[in-house]
C-alpha positions in Angstrom: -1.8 179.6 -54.5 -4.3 181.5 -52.6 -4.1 183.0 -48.9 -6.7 182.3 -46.5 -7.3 184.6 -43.9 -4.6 185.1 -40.9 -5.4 182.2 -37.9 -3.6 183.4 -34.6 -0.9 185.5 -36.6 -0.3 183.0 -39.4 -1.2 182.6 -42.6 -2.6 179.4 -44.2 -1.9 178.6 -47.5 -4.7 177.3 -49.6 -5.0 176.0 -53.0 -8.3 174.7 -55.2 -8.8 171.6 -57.0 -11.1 170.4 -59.6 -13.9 168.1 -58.6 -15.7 165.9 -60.5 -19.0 163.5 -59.7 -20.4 160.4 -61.7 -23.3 158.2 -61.6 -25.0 157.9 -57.9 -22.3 159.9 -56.4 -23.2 162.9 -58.8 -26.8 161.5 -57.6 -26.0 162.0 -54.1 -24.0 165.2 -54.3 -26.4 166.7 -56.7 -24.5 168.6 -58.5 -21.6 167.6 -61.9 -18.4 169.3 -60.7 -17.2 171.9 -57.9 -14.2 173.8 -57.2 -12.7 172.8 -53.7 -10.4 174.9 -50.9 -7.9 172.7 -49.3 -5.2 174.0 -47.0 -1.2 172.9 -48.2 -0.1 169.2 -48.2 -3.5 168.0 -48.1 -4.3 164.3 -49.3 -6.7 162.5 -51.1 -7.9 161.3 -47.8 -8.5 165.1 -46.7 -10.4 165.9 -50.1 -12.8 162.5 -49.3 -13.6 164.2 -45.7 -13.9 167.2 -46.9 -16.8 166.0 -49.9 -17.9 163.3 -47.6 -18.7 166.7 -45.0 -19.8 168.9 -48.1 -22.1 166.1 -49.2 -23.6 164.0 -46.5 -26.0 162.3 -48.6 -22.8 160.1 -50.3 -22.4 158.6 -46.6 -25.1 156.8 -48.0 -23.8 154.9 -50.5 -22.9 151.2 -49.9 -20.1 150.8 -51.8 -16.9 152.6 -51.0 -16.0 155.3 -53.7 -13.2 155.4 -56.4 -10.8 158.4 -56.8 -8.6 159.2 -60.3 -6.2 161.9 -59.9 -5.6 163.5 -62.9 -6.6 160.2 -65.0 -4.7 158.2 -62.7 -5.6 155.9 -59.7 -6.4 158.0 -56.5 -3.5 157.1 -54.2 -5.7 158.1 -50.5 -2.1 159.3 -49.2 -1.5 161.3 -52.7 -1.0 164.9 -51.8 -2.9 167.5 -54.1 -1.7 170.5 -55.3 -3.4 173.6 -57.7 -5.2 172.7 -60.6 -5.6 168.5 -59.8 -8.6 167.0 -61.4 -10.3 164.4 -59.3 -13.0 162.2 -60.3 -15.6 160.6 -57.6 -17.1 157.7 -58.9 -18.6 154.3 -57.2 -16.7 151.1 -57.7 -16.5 149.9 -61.6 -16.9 146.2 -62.1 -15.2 143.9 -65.0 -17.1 141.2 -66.5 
């Protein structure tokens, strides 16, 4: 876990996870895959305001995006932790 730097006497504790973009949201973000800083205990709904902030252009994007966390359905109340892979992609259709 990494420290970030002292706030009004107290340290915040921050960790990095793994992001990765497909289709238009790569489009939008412009880039493949970043590293993220997130402070401990935050969610998936943290990381999406975070990139959401980061990125402005995938405010965009009409459709609502998709989350996996580590291969698994993004839970938006999930909390991350070091090392998580997350994949933004738009919504996948069956057919």
């Amino acid at each position: 876990m990494t420290r970030a730097p002292r706030i009004e006497n107290k340290v915040i504790s921050t960790f990095e996870v793994n992001v990765l973009y497909f289709a238009q949201v790569r489009e939008a973000a412009g880039i493949r895959e970043e590293k993220v800083m997130l402070v401990k205990d935050s969610t998936v709904n943290n990381l999406i305001s975070k990139i959401k902030e980061t990125h402005p252009r995938i405010l965009r994007l009409k459709e609502n995006i998709q989350l996996a966390v580590n291969c698994n359905s993004g839970d938006k109340n999930l909390t991350l932790k070091e090392g998580d892979q997350i994949a933004v992609f738009p919504p996948v259709a069956g057919g």
